[in-house]
C-alpha positions as CSV (number, residue, x, y, z in Angstrom):
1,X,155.1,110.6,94.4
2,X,151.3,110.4,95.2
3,X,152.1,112.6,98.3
4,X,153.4,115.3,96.1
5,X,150.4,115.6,94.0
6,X,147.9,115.3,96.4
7,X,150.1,118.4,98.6
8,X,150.1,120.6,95.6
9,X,146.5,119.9,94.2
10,X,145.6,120.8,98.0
11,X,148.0,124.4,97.5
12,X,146.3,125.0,94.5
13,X,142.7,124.8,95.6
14,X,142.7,125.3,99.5
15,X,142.1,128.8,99.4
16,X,138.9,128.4,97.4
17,X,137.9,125.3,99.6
18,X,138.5,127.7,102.7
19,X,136.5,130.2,101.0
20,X,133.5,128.4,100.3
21,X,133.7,126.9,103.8
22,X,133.7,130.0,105.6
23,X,130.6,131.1,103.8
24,X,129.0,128.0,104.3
25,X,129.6,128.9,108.0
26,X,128.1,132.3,107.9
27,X,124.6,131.3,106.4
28,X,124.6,128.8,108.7
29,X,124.9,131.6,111.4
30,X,122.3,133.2,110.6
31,X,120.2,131.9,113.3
32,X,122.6,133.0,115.4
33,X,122.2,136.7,114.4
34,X,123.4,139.2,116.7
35,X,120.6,141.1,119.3
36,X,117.9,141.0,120.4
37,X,114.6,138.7,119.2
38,X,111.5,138.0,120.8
39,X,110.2,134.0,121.3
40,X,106.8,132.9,121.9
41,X,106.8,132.2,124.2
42,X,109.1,133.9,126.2
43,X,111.3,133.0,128.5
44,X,112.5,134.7,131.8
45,X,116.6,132.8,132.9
46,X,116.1,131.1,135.9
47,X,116.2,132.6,138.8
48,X,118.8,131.4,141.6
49,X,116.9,129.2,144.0
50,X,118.1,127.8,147.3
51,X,117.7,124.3,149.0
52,X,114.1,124.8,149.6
53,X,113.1,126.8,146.6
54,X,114.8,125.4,143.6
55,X,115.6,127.6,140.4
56,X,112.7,127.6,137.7
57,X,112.3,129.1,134.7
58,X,109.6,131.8,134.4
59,X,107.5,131.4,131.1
60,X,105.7,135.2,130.4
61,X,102.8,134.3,127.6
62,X,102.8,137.4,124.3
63,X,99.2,138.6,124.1
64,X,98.1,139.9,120.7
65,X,97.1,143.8,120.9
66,X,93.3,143.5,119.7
67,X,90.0,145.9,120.1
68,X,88.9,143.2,122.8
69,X,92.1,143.6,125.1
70,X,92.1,147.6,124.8
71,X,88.1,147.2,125.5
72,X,89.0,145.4,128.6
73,X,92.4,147.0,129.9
74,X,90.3,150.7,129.6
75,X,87.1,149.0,131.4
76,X,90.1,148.2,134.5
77,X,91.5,151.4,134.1
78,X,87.9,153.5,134.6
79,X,87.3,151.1,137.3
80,X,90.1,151.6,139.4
81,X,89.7,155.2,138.7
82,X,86.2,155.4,140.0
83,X,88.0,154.3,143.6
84,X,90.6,156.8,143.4
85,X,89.9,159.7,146.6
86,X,87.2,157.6,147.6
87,X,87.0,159.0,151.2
88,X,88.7,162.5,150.6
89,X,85.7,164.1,149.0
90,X,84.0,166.3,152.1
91,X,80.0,167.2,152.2
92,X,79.1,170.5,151.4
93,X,78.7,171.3,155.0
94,X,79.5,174.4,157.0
95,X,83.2,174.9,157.9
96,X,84.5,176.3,160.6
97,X,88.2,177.3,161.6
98,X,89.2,176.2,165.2
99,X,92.5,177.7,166.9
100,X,95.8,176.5,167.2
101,X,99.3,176.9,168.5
102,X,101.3,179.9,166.9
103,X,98.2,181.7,165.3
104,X,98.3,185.4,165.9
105,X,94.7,187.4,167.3
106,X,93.8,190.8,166.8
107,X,91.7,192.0,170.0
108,X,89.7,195.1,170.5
109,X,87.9,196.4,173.5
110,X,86.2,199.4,172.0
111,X,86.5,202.7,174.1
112,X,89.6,201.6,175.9
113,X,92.1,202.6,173.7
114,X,94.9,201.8,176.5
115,X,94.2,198.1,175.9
116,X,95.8,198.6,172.2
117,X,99.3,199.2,173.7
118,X,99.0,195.4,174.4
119,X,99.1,194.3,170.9
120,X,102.3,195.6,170.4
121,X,104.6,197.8,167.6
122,X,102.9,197.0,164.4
123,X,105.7,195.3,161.8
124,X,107.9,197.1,159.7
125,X,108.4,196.2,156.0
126,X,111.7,195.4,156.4
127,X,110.3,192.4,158.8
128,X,110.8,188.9,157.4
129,X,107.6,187.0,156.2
130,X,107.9,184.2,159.0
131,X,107.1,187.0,161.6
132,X,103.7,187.0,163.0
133,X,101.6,189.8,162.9
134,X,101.1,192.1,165.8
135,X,98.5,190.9,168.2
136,X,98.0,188.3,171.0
137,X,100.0,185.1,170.1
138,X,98.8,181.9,171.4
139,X,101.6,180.0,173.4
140,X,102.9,176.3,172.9
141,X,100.4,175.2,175.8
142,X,97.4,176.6,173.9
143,X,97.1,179.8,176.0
144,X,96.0,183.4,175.3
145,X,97.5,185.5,177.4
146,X,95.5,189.5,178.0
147,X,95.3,192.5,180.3
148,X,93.3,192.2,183.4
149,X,92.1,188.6,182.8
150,X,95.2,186.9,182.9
151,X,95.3,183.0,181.3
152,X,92.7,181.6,179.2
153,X,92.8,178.5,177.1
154,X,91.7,178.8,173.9
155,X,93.0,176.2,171.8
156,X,90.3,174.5,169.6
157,X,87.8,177.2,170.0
158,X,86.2,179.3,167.2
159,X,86.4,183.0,167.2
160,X,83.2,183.7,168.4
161,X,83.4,181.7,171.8
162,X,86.8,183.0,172.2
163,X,85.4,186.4,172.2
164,X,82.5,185.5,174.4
165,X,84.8,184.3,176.9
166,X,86.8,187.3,177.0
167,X,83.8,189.7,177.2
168,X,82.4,187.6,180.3
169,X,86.3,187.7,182.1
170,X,85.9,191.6,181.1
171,X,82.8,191.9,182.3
172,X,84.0,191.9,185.8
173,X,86.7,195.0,185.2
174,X,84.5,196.9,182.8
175,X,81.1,198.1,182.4
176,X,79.8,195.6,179.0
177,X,82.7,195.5,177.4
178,X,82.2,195.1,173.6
179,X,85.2,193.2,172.3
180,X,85.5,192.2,169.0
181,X,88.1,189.1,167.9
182,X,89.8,188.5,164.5
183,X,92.6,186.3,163.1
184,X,95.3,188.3,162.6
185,X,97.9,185.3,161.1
186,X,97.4,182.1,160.6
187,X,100.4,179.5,161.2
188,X,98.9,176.0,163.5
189,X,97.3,174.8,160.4
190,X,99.2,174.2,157.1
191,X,99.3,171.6,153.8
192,X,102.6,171.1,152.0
193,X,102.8,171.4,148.1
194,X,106.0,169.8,147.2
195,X,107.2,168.4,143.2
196,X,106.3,169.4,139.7
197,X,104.3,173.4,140.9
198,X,106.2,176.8,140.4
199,X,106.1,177.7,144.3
200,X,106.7,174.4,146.0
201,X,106.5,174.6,150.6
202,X,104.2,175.3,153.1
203,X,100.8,176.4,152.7
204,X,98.8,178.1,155.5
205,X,95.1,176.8,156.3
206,X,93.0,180.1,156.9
207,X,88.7,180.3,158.1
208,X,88.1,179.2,153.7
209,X,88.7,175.7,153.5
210,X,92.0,174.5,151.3
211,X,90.2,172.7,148.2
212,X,93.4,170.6,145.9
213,X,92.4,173.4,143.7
214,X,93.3,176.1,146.0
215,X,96.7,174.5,147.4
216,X,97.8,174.1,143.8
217,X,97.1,177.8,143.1
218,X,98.5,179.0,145.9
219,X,101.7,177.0,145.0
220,X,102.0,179.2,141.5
221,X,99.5,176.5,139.6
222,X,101.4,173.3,137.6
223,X,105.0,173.6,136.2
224,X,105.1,172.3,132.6
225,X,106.0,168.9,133.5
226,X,103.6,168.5,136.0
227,X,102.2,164.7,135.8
228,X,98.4,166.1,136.9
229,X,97.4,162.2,136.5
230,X,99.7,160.8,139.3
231,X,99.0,163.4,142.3
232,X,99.9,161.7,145.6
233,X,98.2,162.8,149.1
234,X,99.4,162.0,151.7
235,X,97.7,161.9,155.0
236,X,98.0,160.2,158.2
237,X,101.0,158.3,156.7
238,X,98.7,156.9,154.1
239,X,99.2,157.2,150.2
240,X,96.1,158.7,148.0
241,X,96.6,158.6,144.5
242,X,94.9,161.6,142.1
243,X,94.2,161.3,138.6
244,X,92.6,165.0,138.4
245,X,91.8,164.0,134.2
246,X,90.0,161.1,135.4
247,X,88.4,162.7,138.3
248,X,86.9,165.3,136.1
249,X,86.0,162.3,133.5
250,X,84.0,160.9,136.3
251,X,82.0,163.8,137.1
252,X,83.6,164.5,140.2
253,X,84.7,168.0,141.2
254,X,88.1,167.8,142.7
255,X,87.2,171.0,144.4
256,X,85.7,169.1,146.8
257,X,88.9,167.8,148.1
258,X,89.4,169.6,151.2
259,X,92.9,169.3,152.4
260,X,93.6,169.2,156.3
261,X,96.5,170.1,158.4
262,X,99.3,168.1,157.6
263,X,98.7,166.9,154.5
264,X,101.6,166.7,151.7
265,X,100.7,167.3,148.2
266,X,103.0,165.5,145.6
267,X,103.1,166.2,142.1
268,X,105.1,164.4,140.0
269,X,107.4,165.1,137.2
270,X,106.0,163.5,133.6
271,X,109.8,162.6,133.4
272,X,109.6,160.1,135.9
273,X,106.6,158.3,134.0
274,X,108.5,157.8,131.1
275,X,108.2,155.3,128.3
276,X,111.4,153.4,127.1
277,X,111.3,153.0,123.3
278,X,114.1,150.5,121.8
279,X,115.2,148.5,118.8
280,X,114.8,149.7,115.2
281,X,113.5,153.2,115.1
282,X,115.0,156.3,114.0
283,X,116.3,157.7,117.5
284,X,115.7,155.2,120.6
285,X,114.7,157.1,123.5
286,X,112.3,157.4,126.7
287,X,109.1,158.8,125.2
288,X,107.4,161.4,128.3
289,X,103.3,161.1,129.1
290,X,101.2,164.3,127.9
291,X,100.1,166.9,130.3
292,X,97.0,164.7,131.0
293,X,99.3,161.6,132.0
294,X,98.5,159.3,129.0
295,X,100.5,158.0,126.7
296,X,99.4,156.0,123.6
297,X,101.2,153.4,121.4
298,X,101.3,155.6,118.3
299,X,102.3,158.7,120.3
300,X,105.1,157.0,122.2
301,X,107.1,155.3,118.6
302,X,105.8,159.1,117.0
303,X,107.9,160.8,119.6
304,X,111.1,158.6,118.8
305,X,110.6,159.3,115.0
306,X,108.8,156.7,113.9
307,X,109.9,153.4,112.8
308,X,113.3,152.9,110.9
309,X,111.8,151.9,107.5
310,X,115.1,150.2,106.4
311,X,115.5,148.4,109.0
312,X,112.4,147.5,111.4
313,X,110.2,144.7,111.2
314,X,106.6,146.0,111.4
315,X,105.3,143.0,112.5
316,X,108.0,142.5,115.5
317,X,106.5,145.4,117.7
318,X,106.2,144.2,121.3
319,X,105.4,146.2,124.8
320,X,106.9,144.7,128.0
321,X,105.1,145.8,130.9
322,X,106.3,145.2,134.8
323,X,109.3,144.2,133.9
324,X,110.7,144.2,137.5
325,X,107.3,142.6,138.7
326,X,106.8,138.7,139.3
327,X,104.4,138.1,136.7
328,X,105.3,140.7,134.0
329,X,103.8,141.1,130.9
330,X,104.5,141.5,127.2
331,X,102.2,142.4,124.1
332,X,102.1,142.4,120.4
333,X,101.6,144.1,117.7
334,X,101.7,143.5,113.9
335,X,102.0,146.8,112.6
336,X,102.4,146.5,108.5
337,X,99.1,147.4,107.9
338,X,98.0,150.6,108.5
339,X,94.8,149.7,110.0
340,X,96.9,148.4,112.9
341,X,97.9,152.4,113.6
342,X,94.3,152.2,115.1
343,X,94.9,149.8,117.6
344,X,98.3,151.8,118.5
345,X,96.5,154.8,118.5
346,X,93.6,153.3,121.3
347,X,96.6,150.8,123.4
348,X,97.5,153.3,126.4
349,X,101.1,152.9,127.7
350,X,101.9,153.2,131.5
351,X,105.1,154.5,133.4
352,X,108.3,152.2,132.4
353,X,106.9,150.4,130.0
354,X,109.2,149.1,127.3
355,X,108.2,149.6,123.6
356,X,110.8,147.0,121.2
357,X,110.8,147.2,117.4
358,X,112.7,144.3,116.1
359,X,114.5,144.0,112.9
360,X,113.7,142.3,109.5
361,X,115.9,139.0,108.1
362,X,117.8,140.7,105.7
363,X,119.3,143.7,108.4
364,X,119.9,140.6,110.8
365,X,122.2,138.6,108.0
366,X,124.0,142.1,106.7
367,X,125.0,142.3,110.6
368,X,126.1,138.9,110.6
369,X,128.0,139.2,108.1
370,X,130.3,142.0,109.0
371,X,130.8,140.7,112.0
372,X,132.2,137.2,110.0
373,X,134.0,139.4,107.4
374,X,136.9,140.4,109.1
375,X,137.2,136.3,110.2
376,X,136.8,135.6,106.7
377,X,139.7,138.1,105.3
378,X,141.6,136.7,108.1
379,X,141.5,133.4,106.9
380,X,142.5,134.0,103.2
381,X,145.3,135.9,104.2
382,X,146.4,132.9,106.1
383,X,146.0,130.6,103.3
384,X,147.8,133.3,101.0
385,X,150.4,133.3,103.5
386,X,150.9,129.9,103.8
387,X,150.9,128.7,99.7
């Protein structure tokens, strides 16, 4: 008799009992809110180890965003920029063309007008623009070859001794031979221009020195989403890097950057640089640098739309930096009060950064909750089911 009472005072109140249970459960969940939170300090998983080296856990401090730290990131930044193309910059001396394989010479020998047969059938404009020009090629071996003197090496040579050599070989044909030598094409000597211009290839070195001005007009000037502070040269297999904003902050005149045969040129898209811009703002995205490569704080959450005033937490704004580094890096910010804008505005992002807005208490317990909903309905309708 006791056994029925207690069965149906349990089928008359287990559904409540279940009830309140299950929301018990939920607010006690709420520290196990679904996404993504930041923890001071945080904490990379450990990484697999082997028997000498055994797993550890990587602990990457959060430094507060403050005038101090910009002040002291920008005095690294204009230091390192005061080293960029050291060694590329060229005196103001004379300079002076010297010969090579493949360029083209126009010779005269003035009152010997038979000579000029030697040049060759001047090009048609239907010719391609890889022809040479017509006139005295110099061969693979470095060789001019010419009427009545035969041979003569003149790669490496200027104009002028090439010319004196010929009017001495001359000299024993003709009666003082007045000869007069020009460049007719240029093609031993060229730069290569290659990324983010309108005319990327090859660029011929002529008797005016190449300045990085000059190869990048040549090359149609900068596309639109040119990255002008992440130039690369490359020469002798070795990497420059060119910030031509900084240069020009600096005082130094990039025009005095003479290129040199060989040399590659690389411009690089603004896209690549990007900044990744995640959590609670209106439209998550990869924020791109500005034509002059930088890209603030401010601009970079301005560029996603701001921050999602429902649902962000103003004072959860973090930047992780290096991410796929050893010892990366990540920042704070506390962003409720507007003064704090200033400090966004000033705090200059760099390529692949990632810029995470977390969200506030009451958006992380709504989120719980519809995900314990569906659990909750589902146990009522069992209890239903079984009374």
């Amino acid at each position: 008799m006791q056994f029925r009472k207690q069965a149906a005072l349990f089928r008359k109140h287990g559904v409540r009992f279940l009830a309140i249970t299950t929301a018990c459960a939920a607010l006690s969940a709420c520290a196990f809110a679904p996404g993504m939170r930041m923890i001071e300090p945080a904490t990379l998983p450990a990484t697999s180890g082997n028997a000498q080296t055994p797993a550890t856990n990587v602990q990457v401090p959060i430094t507060d965003i403050t005038s101090s730290l910009i002040k002291e990131m920008r005095d690294a930044a204009d230091k390192a920029g005061a080293a960029e193309g050291r060694g590329l910059f060229e005196s103001s001396g004379p300079y002076t063309y010297r010969l090579g394989i493949g360029d083209v010479l126009e010779i005269t020998v003035w009152d010997h007008p038979e000579l000029a047969a030697a040049l060759g059938a001047q090009q048609q404009s239907t010719t391609r623009a890889s022809d040479p020009m017509a006139g005295f090629i110099i061969d693979q071996r470095g060789n001019l070859s010419f009427p009545y003197i035969g041979t003569l090496h003149v790669e490496g040579l200027r104009t002028d001794e090439v010319q004196r050599a010929l009017s001495e070989r001359l000299g024993q044909v003709f009666v003082r031979p007045q000869v007069t030598v020009r460049i007719a094409s240029f093609r031993s000597q060229q730069v290569y221009v290659d990324g983010e211009v309108h005319v990327p290839g090859p660029q011929p070195i002529n008797d005016i020195p190449m300045t990085l001005y000059d190869a990048v007009s040549r090359a149609g000037g900068f596309s639109p989403t040119a990255d002008q502070s992440r130039m690369v040269l490359v020469r002798d297999g070795v990497s420059h890097p060119l910030n031509l904003p900084q240069l020009l902050a600096n005082g130094q005149n990039p025009s005095r950057i003479i290129l040199k045969n060989g040399d590659l040129l690389r411009v690089v898209s603004r896209d690549d640089n990007g900044v990744y811009v995640m959590g609670e703002v209106v439209k998550p995205s990869t924020a791109i640098p500005m034509k002059n490569g930088r890209l603030s704080l401010s601009e970079a959450i301005s560029q996603t739309g701001s921050l999602n005033n429902t649902t962000a937490d103003a004072s959860q704004l973090y930047v992780i930096r290096g991410s796929q580094d050893v010892n990366p890096q990540v920042f704070h910010l506390d962003a409720r009060s507007p003064v704090s804008m200033i400090l966004a505005n000033q705090f200059e992002l760099q390529p692949k950064d990632v810029v995470y807005i977390d969200g506030n208490g009451l958006v992380r317990l709504s989120r719980v909750l519809n995900l314990l909903i569906p659990a909750i309905n589902a146990s009522l309708y069992g209890a239903v089911v079984a009374k």
